[in-house]
C-alpha positions as CSV (number, residue, x, y, z in Angstrom):
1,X,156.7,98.7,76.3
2,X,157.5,96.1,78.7
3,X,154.2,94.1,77.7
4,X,155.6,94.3,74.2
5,X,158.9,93.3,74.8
6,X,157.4,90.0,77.1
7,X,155.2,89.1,74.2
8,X,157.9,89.5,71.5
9,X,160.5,87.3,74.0
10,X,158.4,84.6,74.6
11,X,158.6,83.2,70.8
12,X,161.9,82.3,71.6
13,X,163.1,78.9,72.6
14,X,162.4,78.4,76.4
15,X,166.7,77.2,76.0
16,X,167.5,80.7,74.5
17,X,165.6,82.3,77.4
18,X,167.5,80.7,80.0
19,X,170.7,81.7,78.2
20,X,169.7,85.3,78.1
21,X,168.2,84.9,81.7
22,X,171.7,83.6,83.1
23,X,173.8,86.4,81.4
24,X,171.0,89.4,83.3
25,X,171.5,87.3,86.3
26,X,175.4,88.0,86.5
27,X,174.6,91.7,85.0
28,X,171.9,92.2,87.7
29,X,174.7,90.6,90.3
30,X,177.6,93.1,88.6
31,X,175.6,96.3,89.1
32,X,173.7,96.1,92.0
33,X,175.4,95.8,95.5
34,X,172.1,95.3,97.6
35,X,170.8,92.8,95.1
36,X,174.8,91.3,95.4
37,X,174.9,91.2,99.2
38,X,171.7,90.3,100.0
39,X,172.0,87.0,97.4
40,X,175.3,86.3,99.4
41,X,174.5,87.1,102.8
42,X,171.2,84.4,102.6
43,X,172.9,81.9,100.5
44,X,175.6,81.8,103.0
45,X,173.3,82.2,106.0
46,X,171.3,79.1,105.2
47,X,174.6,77.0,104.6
48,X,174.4,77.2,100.5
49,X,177.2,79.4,99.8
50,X,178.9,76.8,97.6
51,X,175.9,77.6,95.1
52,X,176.0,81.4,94.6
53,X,177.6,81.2,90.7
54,X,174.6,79.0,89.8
55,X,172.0,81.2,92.3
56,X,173.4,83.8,90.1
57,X,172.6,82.1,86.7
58,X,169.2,81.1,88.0
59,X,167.9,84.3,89.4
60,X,167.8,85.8,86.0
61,X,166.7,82.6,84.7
62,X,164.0,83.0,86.5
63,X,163.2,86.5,85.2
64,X,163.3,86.1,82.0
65,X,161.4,82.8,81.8
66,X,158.1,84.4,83.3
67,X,157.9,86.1,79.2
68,X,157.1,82.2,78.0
69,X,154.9,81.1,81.0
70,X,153.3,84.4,81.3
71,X,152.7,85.1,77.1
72,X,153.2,81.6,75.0
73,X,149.8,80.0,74.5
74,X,149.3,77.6,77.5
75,X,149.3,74.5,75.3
76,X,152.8,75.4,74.9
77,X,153.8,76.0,77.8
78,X,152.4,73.1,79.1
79,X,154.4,70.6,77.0
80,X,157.5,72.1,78.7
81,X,156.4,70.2,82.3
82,X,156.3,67.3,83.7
83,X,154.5,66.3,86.9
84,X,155.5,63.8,89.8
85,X,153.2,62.5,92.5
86,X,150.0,63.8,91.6
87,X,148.2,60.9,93.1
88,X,149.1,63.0,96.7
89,X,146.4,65.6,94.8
90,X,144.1,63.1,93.2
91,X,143.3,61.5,96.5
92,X,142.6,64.7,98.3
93,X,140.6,65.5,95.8
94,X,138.4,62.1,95.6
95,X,138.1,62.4,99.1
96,X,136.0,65.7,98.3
97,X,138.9,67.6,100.6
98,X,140.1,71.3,100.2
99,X,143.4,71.4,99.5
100,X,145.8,74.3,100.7
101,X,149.1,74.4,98.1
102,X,151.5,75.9,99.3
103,X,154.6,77.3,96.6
104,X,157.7,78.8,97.7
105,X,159.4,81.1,95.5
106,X,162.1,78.1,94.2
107,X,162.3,77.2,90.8
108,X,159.3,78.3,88.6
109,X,157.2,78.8,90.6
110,X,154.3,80.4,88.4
111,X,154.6,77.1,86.5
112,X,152.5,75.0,89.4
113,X,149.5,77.1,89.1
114,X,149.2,76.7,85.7
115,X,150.0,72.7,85.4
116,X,147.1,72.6,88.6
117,X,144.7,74.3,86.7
118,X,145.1,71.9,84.1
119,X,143.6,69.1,86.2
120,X,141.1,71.1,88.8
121,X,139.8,74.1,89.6
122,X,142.5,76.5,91.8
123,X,142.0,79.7,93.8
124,X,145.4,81.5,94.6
125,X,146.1,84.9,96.6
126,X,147.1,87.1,94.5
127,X,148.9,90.9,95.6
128,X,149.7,93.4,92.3
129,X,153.4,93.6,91.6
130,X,154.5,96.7,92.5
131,X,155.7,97.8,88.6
132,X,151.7,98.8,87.2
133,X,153.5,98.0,83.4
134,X,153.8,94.0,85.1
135,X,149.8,94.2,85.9
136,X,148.5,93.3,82.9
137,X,150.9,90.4,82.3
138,X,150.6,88.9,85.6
139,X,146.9,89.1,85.5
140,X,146.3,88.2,82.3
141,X,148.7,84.6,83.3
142,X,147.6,83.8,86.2
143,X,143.6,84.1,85.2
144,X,143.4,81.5,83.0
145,X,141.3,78.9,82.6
146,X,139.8,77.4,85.8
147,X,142.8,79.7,87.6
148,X,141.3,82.2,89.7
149,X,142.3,85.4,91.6
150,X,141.5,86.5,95.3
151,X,143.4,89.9,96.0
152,X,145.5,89.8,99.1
153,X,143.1,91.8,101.6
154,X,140.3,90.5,104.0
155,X,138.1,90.1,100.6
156,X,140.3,87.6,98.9
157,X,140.6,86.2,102.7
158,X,136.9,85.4,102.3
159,X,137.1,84.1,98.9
160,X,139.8,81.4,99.6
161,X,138.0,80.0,102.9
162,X,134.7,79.5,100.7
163,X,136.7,78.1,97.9
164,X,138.2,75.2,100.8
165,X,134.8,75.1,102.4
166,X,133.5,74.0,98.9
167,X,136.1,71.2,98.8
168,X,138.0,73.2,96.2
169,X,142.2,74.0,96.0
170,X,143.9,77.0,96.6
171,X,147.6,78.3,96.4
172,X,149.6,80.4,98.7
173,X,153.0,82.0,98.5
174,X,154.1,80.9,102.7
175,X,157.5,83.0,102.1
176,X,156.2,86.3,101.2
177,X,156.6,88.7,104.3
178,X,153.1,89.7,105.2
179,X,151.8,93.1,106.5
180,X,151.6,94.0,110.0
181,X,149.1,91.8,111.9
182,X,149.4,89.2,109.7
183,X,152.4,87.3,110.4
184,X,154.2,86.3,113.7
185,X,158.2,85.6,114.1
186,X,160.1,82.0,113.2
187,X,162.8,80.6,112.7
188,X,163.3,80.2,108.9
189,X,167.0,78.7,108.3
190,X,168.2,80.0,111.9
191,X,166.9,83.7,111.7
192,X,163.6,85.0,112.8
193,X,161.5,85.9,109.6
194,X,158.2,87.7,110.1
195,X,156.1,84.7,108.6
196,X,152.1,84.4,107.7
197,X,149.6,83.0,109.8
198,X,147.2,82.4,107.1
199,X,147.8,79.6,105.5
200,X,147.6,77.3,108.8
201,X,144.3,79.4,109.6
202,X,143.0,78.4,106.3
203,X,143.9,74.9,106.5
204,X,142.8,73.8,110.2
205,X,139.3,75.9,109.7
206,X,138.5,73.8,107.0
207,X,139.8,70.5,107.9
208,X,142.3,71.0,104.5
209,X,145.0,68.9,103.0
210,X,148.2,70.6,102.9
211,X,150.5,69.5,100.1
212,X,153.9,71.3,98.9
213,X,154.4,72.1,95.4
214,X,157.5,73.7,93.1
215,X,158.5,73.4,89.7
216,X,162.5,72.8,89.5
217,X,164.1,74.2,86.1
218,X,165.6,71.9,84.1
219,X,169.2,72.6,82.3
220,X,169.6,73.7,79.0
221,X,166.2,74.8,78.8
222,X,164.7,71.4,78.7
223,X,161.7,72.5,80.8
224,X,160.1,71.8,84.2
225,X,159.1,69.3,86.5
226,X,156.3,70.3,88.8
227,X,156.6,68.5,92.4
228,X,153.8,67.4,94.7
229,X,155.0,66.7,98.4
230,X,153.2,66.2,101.0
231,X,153.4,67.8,104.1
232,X,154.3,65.8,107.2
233,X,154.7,68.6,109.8
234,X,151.7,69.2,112.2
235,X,149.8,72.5,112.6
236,X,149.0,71.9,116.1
237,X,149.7,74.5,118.8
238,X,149.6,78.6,118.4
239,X,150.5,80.9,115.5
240,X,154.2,80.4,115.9
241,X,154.5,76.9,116.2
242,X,152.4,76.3,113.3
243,X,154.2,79.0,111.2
244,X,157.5,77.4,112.3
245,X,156.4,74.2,111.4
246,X,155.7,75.5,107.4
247,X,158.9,77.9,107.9
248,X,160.3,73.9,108.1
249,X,158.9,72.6,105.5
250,X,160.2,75.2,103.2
251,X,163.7,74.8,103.9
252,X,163.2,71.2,103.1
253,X,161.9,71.4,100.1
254,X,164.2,74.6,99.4
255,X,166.9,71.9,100.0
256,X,165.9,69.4,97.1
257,X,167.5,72.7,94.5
258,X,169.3,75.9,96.7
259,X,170.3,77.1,93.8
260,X,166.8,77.9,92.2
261,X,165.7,79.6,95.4
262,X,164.7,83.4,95.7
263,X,167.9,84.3,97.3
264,X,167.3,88.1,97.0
265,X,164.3,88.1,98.3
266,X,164.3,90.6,101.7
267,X,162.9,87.4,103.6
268,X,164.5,89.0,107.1
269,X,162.4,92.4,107.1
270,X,160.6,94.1,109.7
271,X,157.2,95.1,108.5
272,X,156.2,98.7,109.4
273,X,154.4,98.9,112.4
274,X,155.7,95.4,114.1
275,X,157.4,95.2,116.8
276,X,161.3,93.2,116.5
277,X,161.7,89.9,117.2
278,X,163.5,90.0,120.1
279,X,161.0,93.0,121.6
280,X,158.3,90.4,120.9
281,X,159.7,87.6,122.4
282,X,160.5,89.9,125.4
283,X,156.9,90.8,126.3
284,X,155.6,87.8,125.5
């Protein structure tokens, strides 16, 4: 049903989408206190509180969107983005370099996979959604054409260190909360955020280029523009200091549109089995 319904949404207008998607952002806001509380409490926690009525529009923005970049034909979906600074990627790749993207969940962020894979080859981690009626959609997206999958376990692991050995890209998610033994405690805007080790790992094994990438929403549906920075923090030092180091370069590029951000996201978890921050730091 809910493949259906995604199929039968995405003929729309990408403008009508984002209507619908801001009025099930305010719904979604109305009815649900934890979703309401946990939106406000990190909003206001990293110093954007005076964006919550837009976070609000944009979360379910967000939503709803994923219908046209999940099931419109990609040539479609393609002429709703624009890129900037591709020549940061175009070099890396001249220079015969892995690259390591690395896309927070801000703005559409399914988008950059799909606009990379237009140019190159791209390898991106990739962990099931949790709803098994969302698997076939998510799949089916995100292994298109020269996009491919590694499954978030020591297999996919494997796959994306090849993939960089071979001078090829791949994407990571840095702001998902990884399982236990994955991921050490930083600072990610002022609170300690159980944060993955992986990507650094990846990047200083292979000697990659590491080069931030989101894809802010335009208003009034007028599509996307997918952004290539590049990072200028180092990954020298332990676990920690490198993971603080990307936890930094998040916020900053978090800070170019708060309001598109994953706000509700349950950044500030503790993972079964680890050990609190402050226990950790304590026995360090």
């Amino acid at each position: 049903m809910l493949v259906l319904l995604f199929r039968f949404l995405s003929i729309f207008p990408l403008r009508q989408l984002h209507s619908l998607g801001a009025g099930l952002g305010w719904l979604v806001y109305a009815v649900s206190p934890s979703h309401r509380k946990r939106l406000r409490d990190n909003l206001e926690n990293a110093g954007y509180g005076e964006h919550l009525h837009a976070a609000i529009a944009e979360a379910g923005k967000a939503i709803v969107e994923l219908a046209f970049v999940w099931c419109a034909k990609p040539a479609r979906v393609a002429r709703h983005a624009t890129v900037e600074n591709w020549e940061h990627v175009q070099a890396a790749l001249d220079a015969g370099r892995g690259i390591v993207f690395l896309t927070p969940h801000l703005g559409c962020f399914e988008m950059t996979a799909q606009q990379i894979a237009l140019h190159t080859p791209l390898t991106v981690m990739y962990r099931p959604p949790r709803q098994a009626a969302l698997k076939p959609l998510v799949e089916g997206a995100r292994a298109r054409h020269n996009l491919h999958l590694a499954p978030a376990n020591m297999s996919g692991v494997r796959i994306l260190a090849k993939t960089l050995r071979r001078g090829e890209p791949i994407g990571v998610l840095p702001d998902q909360v990884p399982q236990e033994g994955e991921g050490v405690w930083a600072p990610f805007f002022g609170r300690s955020a159980y944060s993955m080790t992986l990507p650094a790992k990846l990047a200083t094994m292979a000697k990659a280029e590491v080069i931030l990438v989101y894809a802010e929403r335009l208003p009034n549906g007028r599509g996307f523009v997918v952004r290539f920075v590049p990072f200028e923090g180092t990954l020298a030092g332990d676990a920690a200091a490198q993971a603080t180091a990307i936890n930094r370069a998040m916020e900053q590029l978090i800070a170019r549109c708060p309001a598109q951000y994953f706000w509700s996201y349950n950044r500030y978890k503790k993972p079964h089995g680890v050990a609190a921050p402050e226990a950790q730091q304590a026995g360090a």
